[in-house]
C-alpha positions as a Markdown table, in Angstrom:
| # | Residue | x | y | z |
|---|---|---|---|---|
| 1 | Unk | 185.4 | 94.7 | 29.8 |
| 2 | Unk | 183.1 | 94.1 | 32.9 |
| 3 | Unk | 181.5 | 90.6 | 32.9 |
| 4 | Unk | 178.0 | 89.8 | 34.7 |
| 5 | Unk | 179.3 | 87.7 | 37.4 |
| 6 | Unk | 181.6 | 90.7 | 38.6 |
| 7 | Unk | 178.9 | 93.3 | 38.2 |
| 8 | Unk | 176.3 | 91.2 | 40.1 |
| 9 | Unk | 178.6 | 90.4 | 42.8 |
| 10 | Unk | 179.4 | 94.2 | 43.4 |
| 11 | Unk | 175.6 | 95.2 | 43.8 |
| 12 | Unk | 175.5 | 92.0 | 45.5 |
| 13 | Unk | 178.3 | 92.7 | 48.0 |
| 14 | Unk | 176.7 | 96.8 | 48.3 |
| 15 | Unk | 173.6 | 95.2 | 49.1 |
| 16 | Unk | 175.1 | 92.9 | 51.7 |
| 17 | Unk | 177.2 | 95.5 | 53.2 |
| 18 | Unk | 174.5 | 97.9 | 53.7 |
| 19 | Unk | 173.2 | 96.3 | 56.6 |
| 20 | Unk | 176.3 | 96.2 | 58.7 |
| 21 | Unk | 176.0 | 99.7 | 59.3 |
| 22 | Unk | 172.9 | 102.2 | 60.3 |
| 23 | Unk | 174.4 | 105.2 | 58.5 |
| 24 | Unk | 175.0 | 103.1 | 55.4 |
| 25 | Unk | 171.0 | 101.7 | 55.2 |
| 26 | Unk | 170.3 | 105.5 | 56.4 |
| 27 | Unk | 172.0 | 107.5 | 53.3 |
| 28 | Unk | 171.3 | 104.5 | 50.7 |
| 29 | Unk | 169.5 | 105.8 | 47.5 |
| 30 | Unk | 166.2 | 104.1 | 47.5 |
| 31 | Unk | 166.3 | 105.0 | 44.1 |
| 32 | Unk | 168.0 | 101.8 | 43.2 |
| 33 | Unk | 165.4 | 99.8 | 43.6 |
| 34 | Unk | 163.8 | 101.3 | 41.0 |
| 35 | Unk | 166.2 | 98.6 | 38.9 |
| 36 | Unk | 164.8 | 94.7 | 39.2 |
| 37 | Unk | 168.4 | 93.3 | 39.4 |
| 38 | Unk | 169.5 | 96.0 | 42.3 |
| 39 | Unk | 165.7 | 95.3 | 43.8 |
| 40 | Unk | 165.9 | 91.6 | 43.9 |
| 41 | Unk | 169.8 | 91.7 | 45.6 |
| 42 | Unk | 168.6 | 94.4 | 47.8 |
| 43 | Unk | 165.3 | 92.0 | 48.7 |
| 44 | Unk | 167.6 | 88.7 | 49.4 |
| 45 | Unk | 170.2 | 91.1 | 51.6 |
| 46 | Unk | 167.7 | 92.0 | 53.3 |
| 47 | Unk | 165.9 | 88.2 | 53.6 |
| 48 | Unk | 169.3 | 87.5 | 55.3 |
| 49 | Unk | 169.1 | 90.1 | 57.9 |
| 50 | Unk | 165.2 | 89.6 | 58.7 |
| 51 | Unk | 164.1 | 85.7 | 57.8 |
| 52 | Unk | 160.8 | 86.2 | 57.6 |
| 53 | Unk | 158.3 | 88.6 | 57.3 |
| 54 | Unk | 157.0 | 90.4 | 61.0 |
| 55 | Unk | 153.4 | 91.6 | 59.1 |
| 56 | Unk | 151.3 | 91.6 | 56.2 |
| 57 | Unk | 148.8 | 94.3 | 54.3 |
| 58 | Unk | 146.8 | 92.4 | 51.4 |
| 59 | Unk | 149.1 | 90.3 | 49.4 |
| 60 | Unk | 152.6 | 92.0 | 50.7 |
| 61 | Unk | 154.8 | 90.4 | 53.1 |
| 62 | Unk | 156.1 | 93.1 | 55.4 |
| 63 | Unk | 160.0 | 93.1 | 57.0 |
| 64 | Unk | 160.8 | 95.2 | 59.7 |
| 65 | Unk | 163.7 | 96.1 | 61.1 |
| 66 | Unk | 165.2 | 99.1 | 63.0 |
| 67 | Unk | 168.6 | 100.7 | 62.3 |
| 68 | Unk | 170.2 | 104.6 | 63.4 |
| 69 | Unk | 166.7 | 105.5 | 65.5 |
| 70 | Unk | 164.4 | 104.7 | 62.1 |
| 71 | Unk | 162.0 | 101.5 | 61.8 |
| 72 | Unk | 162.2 | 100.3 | 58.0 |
| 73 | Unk | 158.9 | 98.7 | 56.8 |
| 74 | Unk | 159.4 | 96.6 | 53.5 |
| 75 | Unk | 156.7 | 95.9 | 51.5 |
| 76 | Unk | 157.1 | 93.0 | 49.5 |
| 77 | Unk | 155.0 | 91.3 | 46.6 |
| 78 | Unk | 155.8 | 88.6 | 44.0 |
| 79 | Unk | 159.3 | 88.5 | 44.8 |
| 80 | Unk | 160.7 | 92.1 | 44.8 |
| 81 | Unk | 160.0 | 95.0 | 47.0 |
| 82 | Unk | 157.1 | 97.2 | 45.9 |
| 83 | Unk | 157.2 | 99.8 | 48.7 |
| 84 | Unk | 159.5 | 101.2 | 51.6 |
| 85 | Unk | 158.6 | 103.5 | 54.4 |
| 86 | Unk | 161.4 | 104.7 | 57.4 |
| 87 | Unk | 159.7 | 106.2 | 59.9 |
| 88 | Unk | 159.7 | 107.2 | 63.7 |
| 89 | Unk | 157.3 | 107.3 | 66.3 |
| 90 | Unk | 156.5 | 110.2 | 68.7 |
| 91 | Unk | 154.0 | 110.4 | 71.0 |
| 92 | Unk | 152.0 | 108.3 | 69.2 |
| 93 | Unk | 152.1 | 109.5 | 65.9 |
| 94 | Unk | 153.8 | 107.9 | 62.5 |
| 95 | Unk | 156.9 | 110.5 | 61.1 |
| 96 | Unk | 157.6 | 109.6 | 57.8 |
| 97 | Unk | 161.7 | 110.2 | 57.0 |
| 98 | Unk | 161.4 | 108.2 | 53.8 |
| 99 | Unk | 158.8 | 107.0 | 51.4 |
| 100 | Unk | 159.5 | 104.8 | 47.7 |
| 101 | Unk | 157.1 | 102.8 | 45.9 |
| 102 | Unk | 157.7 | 100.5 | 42.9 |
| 103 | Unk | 156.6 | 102.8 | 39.6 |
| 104 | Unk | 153.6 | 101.0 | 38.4 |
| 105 | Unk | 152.3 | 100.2 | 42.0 |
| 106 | Unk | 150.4 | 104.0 | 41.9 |
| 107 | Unk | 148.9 | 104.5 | 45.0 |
| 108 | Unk | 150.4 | 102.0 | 47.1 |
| 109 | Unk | 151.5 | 104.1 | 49.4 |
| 110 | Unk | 148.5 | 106.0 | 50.1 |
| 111 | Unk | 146.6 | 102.6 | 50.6 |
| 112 | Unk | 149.4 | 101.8 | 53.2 |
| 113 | Unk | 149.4 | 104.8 | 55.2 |
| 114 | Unk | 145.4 | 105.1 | 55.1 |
| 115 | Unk | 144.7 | 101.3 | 55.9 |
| 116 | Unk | 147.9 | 99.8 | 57.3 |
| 117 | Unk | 149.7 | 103.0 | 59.4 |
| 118 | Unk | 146.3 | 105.6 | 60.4 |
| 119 | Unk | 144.7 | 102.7 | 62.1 |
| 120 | Unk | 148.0 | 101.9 | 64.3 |
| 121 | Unk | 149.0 | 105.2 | 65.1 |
| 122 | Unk | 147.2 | 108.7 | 66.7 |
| 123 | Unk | 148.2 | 110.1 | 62.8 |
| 124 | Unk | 150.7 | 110.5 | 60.0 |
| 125 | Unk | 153.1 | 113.3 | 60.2 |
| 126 | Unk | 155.3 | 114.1 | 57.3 |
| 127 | Unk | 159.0 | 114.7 | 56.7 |
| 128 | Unk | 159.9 | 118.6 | 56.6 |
| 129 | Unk | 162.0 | 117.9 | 53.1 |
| 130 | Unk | 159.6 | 117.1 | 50.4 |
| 131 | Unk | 161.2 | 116.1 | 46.2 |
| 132 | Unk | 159.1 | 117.3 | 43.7 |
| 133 | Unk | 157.1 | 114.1 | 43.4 |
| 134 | Unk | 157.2 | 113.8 | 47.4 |
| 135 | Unk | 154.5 | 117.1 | 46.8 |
| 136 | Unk | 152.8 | 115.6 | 44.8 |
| 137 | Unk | 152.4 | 112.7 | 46.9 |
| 138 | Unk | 151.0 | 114.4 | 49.9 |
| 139 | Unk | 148.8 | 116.9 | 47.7 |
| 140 | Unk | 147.2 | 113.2 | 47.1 |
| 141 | Unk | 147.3 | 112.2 | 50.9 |
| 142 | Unk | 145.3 | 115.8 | 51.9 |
| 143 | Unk | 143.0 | 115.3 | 49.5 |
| 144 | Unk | 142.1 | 111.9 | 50.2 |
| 145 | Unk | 142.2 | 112.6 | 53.9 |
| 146 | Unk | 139.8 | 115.5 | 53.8 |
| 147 | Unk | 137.4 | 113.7 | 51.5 |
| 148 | Unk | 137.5 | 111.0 | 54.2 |
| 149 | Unk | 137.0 | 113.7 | 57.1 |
| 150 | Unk | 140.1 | 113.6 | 58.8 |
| 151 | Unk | 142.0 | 116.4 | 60.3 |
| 152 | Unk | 144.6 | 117.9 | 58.2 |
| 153 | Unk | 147.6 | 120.0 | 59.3 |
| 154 | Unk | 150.4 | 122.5 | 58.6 |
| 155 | Unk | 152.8 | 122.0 | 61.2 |
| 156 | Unk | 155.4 | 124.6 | 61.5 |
| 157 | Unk | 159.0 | 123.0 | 61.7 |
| 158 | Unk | 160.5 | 125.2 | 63.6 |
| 159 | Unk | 157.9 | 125.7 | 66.6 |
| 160 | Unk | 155.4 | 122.6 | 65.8 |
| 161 | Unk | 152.6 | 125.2 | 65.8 |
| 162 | Unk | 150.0 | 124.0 | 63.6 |
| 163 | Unk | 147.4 | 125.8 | 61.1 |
| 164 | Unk | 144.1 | 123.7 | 60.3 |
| 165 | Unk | 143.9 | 122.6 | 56.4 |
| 166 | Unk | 140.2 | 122.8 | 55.3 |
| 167 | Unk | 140.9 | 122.4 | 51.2 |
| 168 | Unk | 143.7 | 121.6 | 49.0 |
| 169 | Unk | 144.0 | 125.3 | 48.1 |
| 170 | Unk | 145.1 | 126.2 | 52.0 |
| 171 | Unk | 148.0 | 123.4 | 51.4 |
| 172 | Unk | 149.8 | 125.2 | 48.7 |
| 173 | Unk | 150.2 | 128.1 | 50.9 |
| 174 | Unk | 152.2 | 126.1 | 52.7 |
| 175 | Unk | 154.6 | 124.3 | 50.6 |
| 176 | Unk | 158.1 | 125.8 | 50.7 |
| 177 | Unk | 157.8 | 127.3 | 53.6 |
| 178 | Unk | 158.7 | 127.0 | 57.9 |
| 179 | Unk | 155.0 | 125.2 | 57.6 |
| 180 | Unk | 156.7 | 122.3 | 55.6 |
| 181 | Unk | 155.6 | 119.0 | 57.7 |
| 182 | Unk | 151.9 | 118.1 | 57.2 |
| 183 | Unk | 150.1 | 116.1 | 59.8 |
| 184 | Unk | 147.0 | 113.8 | 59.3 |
| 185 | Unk | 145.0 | 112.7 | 62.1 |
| 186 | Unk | 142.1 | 110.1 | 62.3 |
């Protein structure tokens, strides 16, 4: 029989490990803190590592911290995390290596990368590997970026040639293929 106080101190002692190392914070599966418990421990690990919070967007404190080449931004609200972006920058522009957002915070995410990262940065550029709800999530992004006039993007992953985006229809064309990294620019 596994008792609470051994369970809690192994996702404790996970948590608390996972900062020691780049790779380990790297191939961690953000999907856990899609559980409060697994959240909260991941949120106080991290508190340890970064005292206090570097930013702010609205009402979320925002942690930063570097590890392996990426820069981990931690939204935090109440007292859990609520969203996550890795990223890199290159020549001026945000790349997006991982995104997760708290389930009933819908559109988080966009609101961060339209009002906290596009002002900061030349544009957004997307990750070349996109889940299922990832899609989904930047069918979203184009079409709130071209309702709000910016320049939207296929870029090619193997050459970075680029193909304007004019409507959602042009994205799906897209989707699946060398042309798998979409770019938005202010």
């Amino acid at each position: 029989m596994i008792k609470l106080p051994e369970l809690i101190g192994t996702v404790y002692e996970e948590a608390a490990t996972l900062f020691e190392s780049p790779l380990k914070v790297r191939g961690w599966d953000t999907a856990k803190l899609d559980n409060l418990g697994q959240n909260q421990v991941f949120l106080t690990s991290l508190q340890e590592k970064v005292p206090s919070p570097s930013d702010t967007f609205g009402e979320y404190e925002i942690y930063i911290y570097q590890a392996d080449g990426w820069i981990y931004n931690v939204f935090v609200g109440g007292h859990h995390v609520q969203a996550l972006f890795a990223y890199t920058v290159e020549n001026g522009y945000f790349c997006e290596t991982r995104v997760w957002q708290e389930h009933t915070s819908i559109g988080l995410c966009r609101q961060i990368l339209f009002n906290y990262y596009l002002p900061k940065f030349k544009g957004i550029i997307s990750d070349a590997a996109h889940s299922e709800m990832g899609g989904k999530y930047w069918v979203k992004l184009v079409h709130e970026a071209l309702s709000s006039g910016h320049k939207v993007f296929a870029v090619n992953s193997r050459n970075e040639k680029m193909k304007a985006i004019n409507n959602e229809s042009e994205m799906a064309k897209f989707s699946n293929t060398v042309f798998a990294k979409f770019m938005i620019e202010k």
